[in-house]
C-alpha positions as CSV (number, residue, x, y, z in Angstrom):
1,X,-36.3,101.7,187.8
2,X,-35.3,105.2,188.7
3,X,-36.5,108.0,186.7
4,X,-32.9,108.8,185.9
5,X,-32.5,105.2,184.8
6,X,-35.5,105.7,182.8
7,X,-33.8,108.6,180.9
8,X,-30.5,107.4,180.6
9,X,-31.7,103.9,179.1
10,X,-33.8,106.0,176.7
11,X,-30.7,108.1,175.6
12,X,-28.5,104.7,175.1
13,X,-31.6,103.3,173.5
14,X,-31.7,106.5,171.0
15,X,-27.9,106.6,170.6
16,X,-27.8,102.8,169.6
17,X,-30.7,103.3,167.5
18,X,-29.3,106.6,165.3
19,X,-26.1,105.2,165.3
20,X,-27.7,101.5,163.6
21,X,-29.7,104.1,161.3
22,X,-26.6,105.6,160.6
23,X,-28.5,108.9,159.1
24,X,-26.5,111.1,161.8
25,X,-22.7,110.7,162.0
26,X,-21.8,109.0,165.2
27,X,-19.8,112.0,167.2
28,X,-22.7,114.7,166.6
29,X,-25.3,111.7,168.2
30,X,-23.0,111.4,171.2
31,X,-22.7,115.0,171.6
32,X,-26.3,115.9,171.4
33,X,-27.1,112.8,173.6
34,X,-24.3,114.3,176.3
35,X,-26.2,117.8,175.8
36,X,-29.6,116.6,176.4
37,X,-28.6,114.5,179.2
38,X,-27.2,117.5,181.3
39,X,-30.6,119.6,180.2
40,X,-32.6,116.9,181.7
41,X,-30.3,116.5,185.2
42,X,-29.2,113.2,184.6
43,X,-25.6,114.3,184.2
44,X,-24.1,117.2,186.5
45,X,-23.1,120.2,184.9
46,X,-19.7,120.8,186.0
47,X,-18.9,116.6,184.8
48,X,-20.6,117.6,181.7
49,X,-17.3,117.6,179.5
50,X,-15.2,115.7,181.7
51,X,-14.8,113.1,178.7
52,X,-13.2,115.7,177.3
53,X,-10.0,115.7,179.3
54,X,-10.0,111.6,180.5
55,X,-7.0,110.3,180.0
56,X,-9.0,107.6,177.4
57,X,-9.8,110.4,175.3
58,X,-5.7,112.5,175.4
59,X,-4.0,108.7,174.7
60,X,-6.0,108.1,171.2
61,X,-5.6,111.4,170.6
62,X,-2.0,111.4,171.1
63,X,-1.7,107.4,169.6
64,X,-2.7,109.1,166.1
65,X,0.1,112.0,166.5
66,X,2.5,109.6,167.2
67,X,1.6,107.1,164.1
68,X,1.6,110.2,161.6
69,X,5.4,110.5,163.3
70,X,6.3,107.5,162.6
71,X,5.1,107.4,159.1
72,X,6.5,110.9,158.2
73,X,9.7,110.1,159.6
74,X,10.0,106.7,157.3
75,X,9.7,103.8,159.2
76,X,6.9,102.4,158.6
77,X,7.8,102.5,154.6
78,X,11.6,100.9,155.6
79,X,9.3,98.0,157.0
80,X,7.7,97.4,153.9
81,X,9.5,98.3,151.1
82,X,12.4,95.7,152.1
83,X,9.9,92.5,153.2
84,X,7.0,93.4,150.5
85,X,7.9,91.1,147.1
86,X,4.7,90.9,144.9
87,X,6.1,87.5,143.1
88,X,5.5,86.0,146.3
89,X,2.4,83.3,146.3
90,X,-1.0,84.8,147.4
91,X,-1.0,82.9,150.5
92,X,2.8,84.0,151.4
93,X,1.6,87.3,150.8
94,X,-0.9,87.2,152.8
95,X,1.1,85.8,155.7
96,X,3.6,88.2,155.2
97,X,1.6,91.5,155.2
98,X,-0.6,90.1,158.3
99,X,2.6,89.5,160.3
100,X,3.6,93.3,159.0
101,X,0.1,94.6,159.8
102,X,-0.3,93.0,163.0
103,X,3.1,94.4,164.5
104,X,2.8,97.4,163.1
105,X,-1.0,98.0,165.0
106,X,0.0,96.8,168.3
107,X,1.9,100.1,168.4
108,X,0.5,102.3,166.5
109,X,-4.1,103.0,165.7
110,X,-4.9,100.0,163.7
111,X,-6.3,102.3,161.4
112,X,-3.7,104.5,160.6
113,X,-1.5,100.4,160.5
114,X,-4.5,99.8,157.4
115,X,-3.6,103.2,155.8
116,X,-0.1,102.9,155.7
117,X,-0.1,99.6,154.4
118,X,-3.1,98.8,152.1
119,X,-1.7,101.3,149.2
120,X,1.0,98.7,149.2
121,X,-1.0,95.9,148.9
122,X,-2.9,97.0,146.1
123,X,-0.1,97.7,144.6
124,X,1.7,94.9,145.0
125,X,-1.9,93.1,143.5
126,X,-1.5,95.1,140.3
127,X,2.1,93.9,140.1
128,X,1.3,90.1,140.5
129,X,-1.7,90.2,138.4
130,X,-4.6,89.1,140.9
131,X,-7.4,91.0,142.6
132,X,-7.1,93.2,145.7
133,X,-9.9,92.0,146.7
134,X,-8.2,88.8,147.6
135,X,-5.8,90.5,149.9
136,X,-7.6,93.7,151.1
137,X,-9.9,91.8,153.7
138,X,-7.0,89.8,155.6
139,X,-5.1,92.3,156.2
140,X,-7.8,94.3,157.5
141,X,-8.7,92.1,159.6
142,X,-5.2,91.1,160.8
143,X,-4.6,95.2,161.6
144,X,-7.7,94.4,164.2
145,X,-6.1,91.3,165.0
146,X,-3.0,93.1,166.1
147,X,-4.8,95.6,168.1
148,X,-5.4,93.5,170.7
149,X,-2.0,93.2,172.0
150,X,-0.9,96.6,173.5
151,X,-3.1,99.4,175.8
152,X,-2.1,101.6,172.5
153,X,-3.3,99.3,169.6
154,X,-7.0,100.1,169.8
155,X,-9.4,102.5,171.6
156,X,-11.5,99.2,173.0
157,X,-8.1,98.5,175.0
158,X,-6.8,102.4,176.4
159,X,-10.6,102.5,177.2
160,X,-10.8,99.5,179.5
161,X,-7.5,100.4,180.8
162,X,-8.6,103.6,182.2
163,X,-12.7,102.2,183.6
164,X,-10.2,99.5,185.5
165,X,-8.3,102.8,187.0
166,X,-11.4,105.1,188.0
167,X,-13.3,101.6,189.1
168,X,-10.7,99.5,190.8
169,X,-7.9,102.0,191.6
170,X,-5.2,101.0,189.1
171,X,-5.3,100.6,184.8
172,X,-4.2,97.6,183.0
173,X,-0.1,98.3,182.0
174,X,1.0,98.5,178.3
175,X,1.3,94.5,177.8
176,X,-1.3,93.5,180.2
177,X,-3.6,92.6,177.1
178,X,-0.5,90.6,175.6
179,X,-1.2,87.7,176.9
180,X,-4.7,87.4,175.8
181,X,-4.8,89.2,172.9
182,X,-0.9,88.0,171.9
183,X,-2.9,84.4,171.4
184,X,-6.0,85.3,170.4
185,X,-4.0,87.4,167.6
186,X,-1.4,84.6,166.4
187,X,-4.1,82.2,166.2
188,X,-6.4,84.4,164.2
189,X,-3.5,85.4,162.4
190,X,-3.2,81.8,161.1
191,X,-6.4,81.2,160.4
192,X,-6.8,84.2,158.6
193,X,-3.4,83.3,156.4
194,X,-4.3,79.9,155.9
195,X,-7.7,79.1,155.6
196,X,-9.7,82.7,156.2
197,X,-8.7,84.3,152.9
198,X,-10.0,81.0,150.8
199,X,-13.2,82.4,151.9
200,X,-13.6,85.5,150.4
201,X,-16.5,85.4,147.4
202,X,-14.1,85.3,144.2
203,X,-16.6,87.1,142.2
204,X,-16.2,87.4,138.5
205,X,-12.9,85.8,137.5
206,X,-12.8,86.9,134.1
207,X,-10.3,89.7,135.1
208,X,-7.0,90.0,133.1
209,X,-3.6,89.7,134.4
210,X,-2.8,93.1,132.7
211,X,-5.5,95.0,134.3
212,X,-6.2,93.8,137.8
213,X,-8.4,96.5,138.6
214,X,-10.7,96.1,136.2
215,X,-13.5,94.8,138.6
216,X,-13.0,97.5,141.3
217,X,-12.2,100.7,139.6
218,X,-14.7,101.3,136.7
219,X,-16.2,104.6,137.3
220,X,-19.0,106.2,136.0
221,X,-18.0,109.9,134.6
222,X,-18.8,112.8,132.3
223,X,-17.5,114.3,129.7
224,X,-18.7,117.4,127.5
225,X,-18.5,117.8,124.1
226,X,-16.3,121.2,123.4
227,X,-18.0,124.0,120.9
228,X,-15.3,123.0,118.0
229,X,-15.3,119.9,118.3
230,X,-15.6,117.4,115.0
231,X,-17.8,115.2,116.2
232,X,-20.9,117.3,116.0
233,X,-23.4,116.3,114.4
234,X,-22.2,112.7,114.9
235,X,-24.8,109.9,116.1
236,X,-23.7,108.8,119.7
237,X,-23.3,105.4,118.2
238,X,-20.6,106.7,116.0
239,X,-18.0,106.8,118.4
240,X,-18.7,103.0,119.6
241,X,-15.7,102.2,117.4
242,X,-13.3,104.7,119.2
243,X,-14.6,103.5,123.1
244,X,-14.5,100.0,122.2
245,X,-10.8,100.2,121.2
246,X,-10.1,102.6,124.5
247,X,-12.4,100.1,126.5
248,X,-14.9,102.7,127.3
249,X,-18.5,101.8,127.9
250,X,-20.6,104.4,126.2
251,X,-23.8,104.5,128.6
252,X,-25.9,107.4,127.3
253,X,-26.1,111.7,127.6
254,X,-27.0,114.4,129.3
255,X,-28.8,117.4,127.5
256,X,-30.0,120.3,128.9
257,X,-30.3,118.1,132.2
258,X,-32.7,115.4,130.9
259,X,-30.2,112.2,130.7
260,X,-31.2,109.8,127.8
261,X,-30.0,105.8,128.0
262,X,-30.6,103.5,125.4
263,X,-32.3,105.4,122.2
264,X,-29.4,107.7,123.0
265,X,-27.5,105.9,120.7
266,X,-29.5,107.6,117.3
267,X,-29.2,111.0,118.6
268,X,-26.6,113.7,117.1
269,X,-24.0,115.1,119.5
270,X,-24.5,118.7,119.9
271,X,-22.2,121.6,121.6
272,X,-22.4,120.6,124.8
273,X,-23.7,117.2,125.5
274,X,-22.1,115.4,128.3
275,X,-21.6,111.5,127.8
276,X,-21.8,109.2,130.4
277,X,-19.3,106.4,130.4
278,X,-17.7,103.9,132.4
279,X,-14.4,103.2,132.3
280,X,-11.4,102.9,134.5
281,X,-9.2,106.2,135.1
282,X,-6.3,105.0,132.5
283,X,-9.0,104.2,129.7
284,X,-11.2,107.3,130.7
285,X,-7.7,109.9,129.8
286,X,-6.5,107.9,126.8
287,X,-11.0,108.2,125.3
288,X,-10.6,111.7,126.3
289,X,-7.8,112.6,124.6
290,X,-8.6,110.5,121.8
291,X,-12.4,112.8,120.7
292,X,-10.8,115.9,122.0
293,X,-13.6,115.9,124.8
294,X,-13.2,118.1,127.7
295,X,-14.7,117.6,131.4
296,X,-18.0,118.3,132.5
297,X,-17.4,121.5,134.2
298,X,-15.1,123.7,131.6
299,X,-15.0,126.4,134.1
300,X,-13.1,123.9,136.2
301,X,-10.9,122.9,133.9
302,X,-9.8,126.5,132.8
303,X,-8.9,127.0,136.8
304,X,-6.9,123.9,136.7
305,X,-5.2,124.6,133.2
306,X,-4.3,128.4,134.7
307,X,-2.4,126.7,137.4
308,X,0.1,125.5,134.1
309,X,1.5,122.5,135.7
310,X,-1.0,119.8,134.1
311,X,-3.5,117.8,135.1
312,X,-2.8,114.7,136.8
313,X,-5.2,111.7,137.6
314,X,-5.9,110.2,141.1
315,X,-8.0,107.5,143.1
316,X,-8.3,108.1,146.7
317,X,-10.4,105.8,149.0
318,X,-13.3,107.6,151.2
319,X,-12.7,107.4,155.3
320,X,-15.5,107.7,157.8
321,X,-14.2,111.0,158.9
322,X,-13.4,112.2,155.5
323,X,-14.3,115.7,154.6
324,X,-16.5,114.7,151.7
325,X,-18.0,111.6,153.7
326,X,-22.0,112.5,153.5
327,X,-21.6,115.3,151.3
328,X,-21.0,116.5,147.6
329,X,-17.9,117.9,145.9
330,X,-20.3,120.5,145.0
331,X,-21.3,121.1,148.5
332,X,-17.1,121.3,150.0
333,X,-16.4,123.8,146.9
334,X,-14.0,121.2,145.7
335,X,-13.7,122.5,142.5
336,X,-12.9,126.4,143.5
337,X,-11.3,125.6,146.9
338,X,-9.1,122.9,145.2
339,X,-8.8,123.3,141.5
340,X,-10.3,119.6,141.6
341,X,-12.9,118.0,139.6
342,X,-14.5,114.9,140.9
343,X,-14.0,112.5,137.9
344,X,-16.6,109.5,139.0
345,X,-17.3,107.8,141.8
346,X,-16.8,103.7,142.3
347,X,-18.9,102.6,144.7
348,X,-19.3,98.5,145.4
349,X,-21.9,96.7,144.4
350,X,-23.7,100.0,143.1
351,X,-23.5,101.6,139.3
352,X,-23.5,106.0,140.1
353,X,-25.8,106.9,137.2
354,X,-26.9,110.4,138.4
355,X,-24.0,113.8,137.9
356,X,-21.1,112.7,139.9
357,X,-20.6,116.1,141.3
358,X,-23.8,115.7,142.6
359,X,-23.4,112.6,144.4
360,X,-23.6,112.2,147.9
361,X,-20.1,110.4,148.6
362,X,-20.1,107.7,151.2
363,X,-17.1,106.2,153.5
364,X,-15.5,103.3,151.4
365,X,-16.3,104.8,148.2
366,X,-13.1,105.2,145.4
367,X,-13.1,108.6,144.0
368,X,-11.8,109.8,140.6
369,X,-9.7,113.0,140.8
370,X,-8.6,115.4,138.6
371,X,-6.2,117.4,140.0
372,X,-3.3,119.9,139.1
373,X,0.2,118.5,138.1
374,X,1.9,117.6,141.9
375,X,-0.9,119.1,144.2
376,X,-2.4,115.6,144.4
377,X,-1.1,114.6,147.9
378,X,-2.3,118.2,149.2
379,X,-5.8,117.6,148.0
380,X,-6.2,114.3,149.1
381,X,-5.1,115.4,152.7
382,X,-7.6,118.5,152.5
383,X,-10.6,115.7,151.7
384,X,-9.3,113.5,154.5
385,X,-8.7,110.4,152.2
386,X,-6.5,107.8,151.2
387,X,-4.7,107.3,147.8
388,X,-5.2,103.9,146.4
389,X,-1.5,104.5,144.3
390,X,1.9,103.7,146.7
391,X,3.0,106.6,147.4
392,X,6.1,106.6,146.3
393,X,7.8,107.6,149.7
394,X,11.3,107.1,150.9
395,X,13.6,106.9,153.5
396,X,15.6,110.1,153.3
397,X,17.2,110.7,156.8
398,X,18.1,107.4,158.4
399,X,18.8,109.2,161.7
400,X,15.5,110.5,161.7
401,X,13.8,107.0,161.2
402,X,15.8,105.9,163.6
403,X,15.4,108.8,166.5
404,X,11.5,108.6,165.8
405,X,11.5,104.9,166.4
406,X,14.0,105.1,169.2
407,X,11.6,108.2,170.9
408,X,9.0,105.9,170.8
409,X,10.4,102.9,172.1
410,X,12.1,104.9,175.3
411,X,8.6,106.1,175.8
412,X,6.8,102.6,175.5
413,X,9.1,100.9,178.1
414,X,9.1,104.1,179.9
415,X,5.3,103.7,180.8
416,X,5.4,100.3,180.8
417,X,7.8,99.9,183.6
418,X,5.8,102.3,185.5
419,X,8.1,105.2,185.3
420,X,5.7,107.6,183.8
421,X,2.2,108.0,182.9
422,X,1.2,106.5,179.2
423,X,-0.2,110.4,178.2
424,X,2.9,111.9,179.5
425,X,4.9,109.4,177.6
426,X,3.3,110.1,174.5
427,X,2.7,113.9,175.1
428,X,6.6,113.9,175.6
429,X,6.6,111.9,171.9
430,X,4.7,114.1,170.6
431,X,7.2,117.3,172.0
432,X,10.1,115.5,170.8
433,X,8.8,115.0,167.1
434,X,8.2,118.4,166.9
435,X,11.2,119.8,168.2
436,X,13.5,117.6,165.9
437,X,10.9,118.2,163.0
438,X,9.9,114.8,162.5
439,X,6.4,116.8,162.6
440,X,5.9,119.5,161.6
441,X,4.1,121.6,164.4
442,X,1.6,123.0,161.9
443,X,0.3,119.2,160.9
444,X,-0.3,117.9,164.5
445,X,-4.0,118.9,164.7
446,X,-4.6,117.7,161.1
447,X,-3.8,114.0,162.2
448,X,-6.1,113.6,165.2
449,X,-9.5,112.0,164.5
450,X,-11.4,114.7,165.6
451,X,-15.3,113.1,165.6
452,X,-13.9,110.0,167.6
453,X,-12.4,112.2,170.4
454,X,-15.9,114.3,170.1
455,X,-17.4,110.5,170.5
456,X,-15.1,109.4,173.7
457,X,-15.9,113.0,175.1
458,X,-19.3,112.8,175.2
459,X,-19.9,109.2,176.1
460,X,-17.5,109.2,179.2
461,X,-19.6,111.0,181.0
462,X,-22.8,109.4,180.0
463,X,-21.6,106.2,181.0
464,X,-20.3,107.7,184.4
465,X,-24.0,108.8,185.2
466,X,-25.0,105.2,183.6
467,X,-22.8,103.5,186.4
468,X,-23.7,105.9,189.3
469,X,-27.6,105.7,188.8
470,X,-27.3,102.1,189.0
471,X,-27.9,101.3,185.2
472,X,-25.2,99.3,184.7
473,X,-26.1,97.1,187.9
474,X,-29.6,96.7,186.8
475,X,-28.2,95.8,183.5
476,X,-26.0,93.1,185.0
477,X,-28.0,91.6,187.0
478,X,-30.3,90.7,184.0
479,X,-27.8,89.5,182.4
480,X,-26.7,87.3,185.1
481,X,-30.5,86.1,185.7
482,X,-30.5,85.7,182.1
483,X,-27.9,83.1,182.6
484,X,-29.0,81.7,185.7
485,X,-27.3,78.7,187.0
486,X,-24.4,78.6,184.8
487,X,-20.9,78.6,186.1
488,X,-18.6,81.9,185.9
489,X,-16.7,81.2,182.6
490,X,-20.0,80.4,180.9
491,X,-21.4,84.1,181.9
492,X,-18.0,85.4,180.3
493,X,-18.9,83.7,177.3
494,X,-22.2,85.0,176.8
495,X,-21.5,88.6,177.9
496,X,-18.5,88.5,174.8
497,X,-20.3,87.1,172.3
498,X,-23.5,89.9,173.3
499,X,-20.3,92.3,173.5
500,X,-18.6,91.3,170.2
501,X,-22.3,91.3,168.4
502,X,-22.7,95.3,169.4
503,X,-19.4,95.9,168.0
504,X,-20.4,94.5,164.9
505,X,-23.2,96.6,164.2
506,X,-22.1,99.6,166.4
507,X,-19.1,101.8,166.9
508,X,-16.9,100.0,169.3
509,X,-15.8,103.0,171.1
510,X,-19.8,103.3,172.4
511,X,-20.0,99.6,172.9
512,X,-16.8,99.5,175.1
513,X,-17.7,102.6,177.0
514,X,-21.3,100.6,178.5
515,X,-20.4,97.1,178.2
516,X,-17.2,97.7,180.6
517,X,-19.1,98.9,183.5
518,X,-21.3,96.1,183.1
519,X,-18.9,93.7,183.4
520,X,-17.4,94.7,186.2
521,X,-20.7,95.2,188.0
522,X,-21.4,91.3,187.1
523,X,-18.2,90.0,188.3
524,X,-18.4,92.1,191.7
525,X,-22.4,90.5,191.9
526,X,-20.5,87.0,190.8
527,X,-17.8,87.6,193.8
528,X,-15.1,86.7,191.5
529,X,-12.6,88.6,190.0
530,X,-13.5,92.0,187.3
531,X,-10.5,91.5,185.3
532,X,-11.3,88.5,183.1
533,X,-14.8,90.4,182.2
534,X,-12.8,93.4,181.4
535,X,-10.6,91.8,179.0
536,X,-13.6,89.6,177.4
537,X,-15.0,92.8,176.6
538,X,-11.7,94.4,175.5
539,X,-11.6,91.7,173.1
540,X,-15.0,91.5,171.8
541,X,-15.1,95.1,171.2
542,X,-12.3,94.7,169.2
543,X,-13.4,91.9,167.2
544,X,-15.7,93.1,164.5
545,X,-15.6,91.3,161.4
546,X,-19.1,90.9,160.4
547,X,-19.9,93.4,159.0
548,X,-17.7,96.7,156.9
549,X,-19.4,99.1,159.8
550,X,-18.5,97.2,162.5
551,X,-14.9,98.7,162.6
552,X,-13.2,101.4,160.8
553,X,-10.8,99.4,158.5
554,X,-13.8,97.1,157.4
555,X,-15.5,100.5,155.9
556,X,-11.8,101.9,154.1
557,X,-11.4,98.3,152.3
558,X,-15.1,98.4,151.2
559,X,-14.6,100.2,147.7
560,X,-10.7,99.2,147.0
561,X,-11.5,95.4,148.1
562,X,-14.8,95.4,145.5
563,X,-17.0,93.8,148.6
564,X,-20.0,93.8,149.4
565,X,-21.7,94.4,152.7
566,X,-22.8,90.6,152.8
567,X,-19.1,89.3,152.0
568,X,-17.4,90.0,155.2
569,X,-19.2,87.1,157.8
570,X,-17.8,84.4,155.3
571,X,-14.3,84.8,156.8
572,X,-15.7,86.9,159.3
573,X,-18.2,84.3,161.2
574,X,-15.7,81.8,161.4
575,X,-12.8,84.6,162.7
576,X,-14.9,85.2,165.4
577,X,-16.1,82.0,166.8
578,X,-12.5,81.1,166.7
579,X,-11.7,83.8,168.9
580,X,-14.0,83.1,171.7
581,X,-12.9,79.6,171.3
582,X,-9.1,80.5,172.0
583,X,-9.7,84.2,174.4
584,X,-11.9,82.3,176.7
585,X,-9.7,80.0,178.2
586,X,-6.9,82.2,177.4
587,X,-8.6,84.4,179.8
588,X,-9.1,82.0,182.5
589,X,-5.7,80.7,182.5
590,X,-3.4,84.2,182.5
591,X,-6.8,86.3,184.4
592,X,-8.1,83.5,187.2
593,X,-11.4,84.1,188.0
């Protein structure tokens, strides 16, 4: 090996590495892996922030501008609010809302697909009395399903598209991947309404009808007793009488910072005291209300009871590039930037016991809000999260719902006939929203994921310098000596299933960006034809359902679904033998090696 191949195996090796210890967020490791490259030579200086302006990087960015179009004009909602019916059965439902999901991310970021539609199912779970849970994880994964079909449904694919441009001279079209992933899709789609969703762990089926949420959205929270209040001098265990009718767990206090559990129940309530309890937000208000309690920070409160609108209760559900992700609401100056107290925090499979305030929040986590009377949708766009309530929105200018889908459409056929190129197309999208305030101009920047255009930025060009150091050919041709004397299709089988296992544990973005390259170089060593590699790898980088880190949506139904980290492979495993089993031939029949 080369000393440049030395240093760029050692900076994949470290990227890989941080981004499996996951102590670093993913975009500020790519950036500080593209810096250090170009200190050390491996990466020229004027390429250094070519990533920056590849067309890979302006299409997602301009995918998520358009989606926030399309939902802010309406027609996402006129989807769902006329085929949605929560007395359907729970595998109709299911069916149903994968179809919906599946459509709806072939066109638009799979993620922002989950977003839109996963409020709805959970409501539509509260309705019919059953657990989210039992819903949350299939339509996840039918949103990556879906993916798979168009160059826009997933970065994996508008990735490949453009390696297949800079290597071979020409990118895959906007239903090239139809084919492929069309199949792959329908067939996972079925499994995943039919058989997949029997799978998921059932947990504790003592849940009532009436309260559906009672496994996922018990929180842990704090509130103060007030200086007047009636119940000094009361023994904690004196108000067991009063939670247990408000189904309120009382689990102890805090007192001059030291929290007591357990003999906490003897002690007399001073002036003061903050009791911890666990309840869900409806039970929490209603216990509150009840003792005359206030919240744990009274300076808070006073700020939000000067704002003389009333106080109004919220769950939002944590993304990976949420404001809060990694941090405190101490630490983002919730309170005093947003009048907003952080209630309690539900995180699955873990009890918060320590000051919820306090807590470092983590992606998938459901947070408690307090905020002031009508301000809730403004907060929970500040933080960068989604609200776990349907949002109530509807369809208020048909012609607008209609121009924004018909924009879109011209733009779609516009690129795929070749007419114009796909970042022209949408740029043009993106003009026309604006100018016929679909969008307003002000809200554009706010929808683009911001860390994963830092990510594609600064790993374009460190897997350039990983293909032109000859990194990626020494890569394949281990591979292909790994696999020595097997025919062609088997070697596509093996570098998708070593593809599909990075993405599980990795951020598919990075795992597309070096296992392209590497296919390519194996089919050109091979003599056979690149394009069935490159779509083996578009669809294992898509395919991630091991794991809740292995892809975006996985991570946002984490806390809302009640899962745990160790639930996903039991639908999961299955999902994706199934779909090597039906993309491999697939691939050999519409992509001939």
């Amino acid at each position: 090996m080369t000393s440049d191949q030395i240093i760029l195996f050692s900076l994949f090796g470290a990227v890989f590495a941080l981004l499996l210890w996951g102590k670093f967020r993913y975009d500020l490791v790519a950036f500080t892996a593209l810096l250090v490259g170009v200190v050390l030579g491996v990466i020229p200086t004027k390429h250094a922030f070519d990533g920056f302006g590849h067309p890979a990087t302006l299409v997602v960015a301009l995918v998520l501008v358009v989606s926030a179009g399309l939902v802010r004009s309406g027609a996402v909602f006129l989807i769902t609010r006329t085929l949605v019916d929560s007395s359907r059965k729970l595998g109709a439902h299911i069916a149903l809302m994968g179809a919906i999901g599946g459509v709806l991310s072939a066109f638009m970021n799979n993620v922002a697909a989950l977003a839109l539609l996963m409020p709805v199912d959970i409501q539509t779970a509260r309705k019919a009395g059953r657990k989210p849970g039992l819903s949350l994880m299939p339509l996840s994964f039918a949103t990556i399903l879906g993916g798979m079909v168009t160059l826009i449904g997933t970065p994996p694919n508008i990735i490949i598209a453009t390696i297949r441009e800079d290597s071979l001279g020409e990118p895959f079209g906007m239903f090239d991947f139809a084919p492929v992933g069309g199949v792959t899709a329908i067939a996972g789609l079925l499994f995943v309404a039919f058989i997949g969703w029997r799978l998921i762990p059932q947990g504790d089926d003592s849940t009532e009808a009436g309260d559906p949420m009672a496994d996922m959205a018990q929180y842990i929270a704090e509130l103060t007793v007030p200086e007047d209040s009636k119940h000094i001098g009361k023994r904690l265990r004196d108000l067991t009488e009063v939670a247990d009718k408000n189904d309120v767990a009382i689990l102890g206090l805090v007192r001059d910072g030291k929290r007591r559990y357990g003999t906490a129940q003897n002690v007399k309530l001073q002036a003061g005291d903050a009791l911890v309890l666990e309840a869900s937000p409806d039970a929490l208000d209603e216990f509150r209300a009840a003792l005359s309690l206030d919240f744990a920070d009274s300076k808070r409160q006073e700020a939000l009871k000067a704002d003389g609108d009333g106080l109004q209760i919220v769950e939002v559900v944590v993304p990976e590039d949420s404001r809060i992700n990694g941090k405190t609401a101490q630490t983002i100056g919730l309170g005093w930037r947003q009048r907003t107290v952080l209630m309690g925090i539900s995180r699955s499979g873990k009890r918060i016991t320590k000051q919820v305030r306090k807590t470092v929040v983590r992606a998938g986590d459901i947070l408690l809000l307090l905020v002031p009377q009508d301000k809730a949708a403004d907060v929970t766009e500040w933080l960068g999260c989604l609200p776990l309530a349907d949002r109530g929105l509807a369809v208020t200018d048909e012609k607008k719902v209609w121009l924004a889908i018909g924009m879109f459409a011209a733009a779609v056929i516009a690129a795929s006939l070749g007419l114009i190129y796909l970042p022209i197309a949408l740029g043009l999208v993106v003009v026309g929203f604006v100018l016929t305030k679909i969008l307003p101009l002000a809200d554009i920047y706010d929808h683009i994921s911001w860390p994963v255009v830092v990510l594609l930025g600064s790993m374009i060009p460190l897997g350039s310098a990983l293909e032109t150091s000859g990194g990626t050919e020494l890569i394949a041709g281990w591979l292909i000596d790994l696999t020595g004397g097997m025919p062609p299709w088997a070697i596509l089988t093996v570098l998708m299933i070593v593809t599909m296992s990075l993405s599980d544990v990795l951020n598919n973005t990075a795992t597309t960006i070096v296992a392209a390259p590497i296919g390519i170089q194996m089919a050109q060593t091979l003599n056979v034809n690149p394009d069935p590699f490159l779509m083996a790898v578009a669809v294992a980088a898509s395919c991630a359902f091991l794991t809740p880190i292995g892809h975006k949506n996985n991570t946002l139904i984490l806390g809302p679904g009640g899962y745990r980290f160790g639930d996903y492979w039991r639908m999961g495993l299955p999902l994706e033998i199934l779909v090597v089993a039906v993309s491999i031939p697939a691939i050999l029949l519409f992509w001939p090696l």
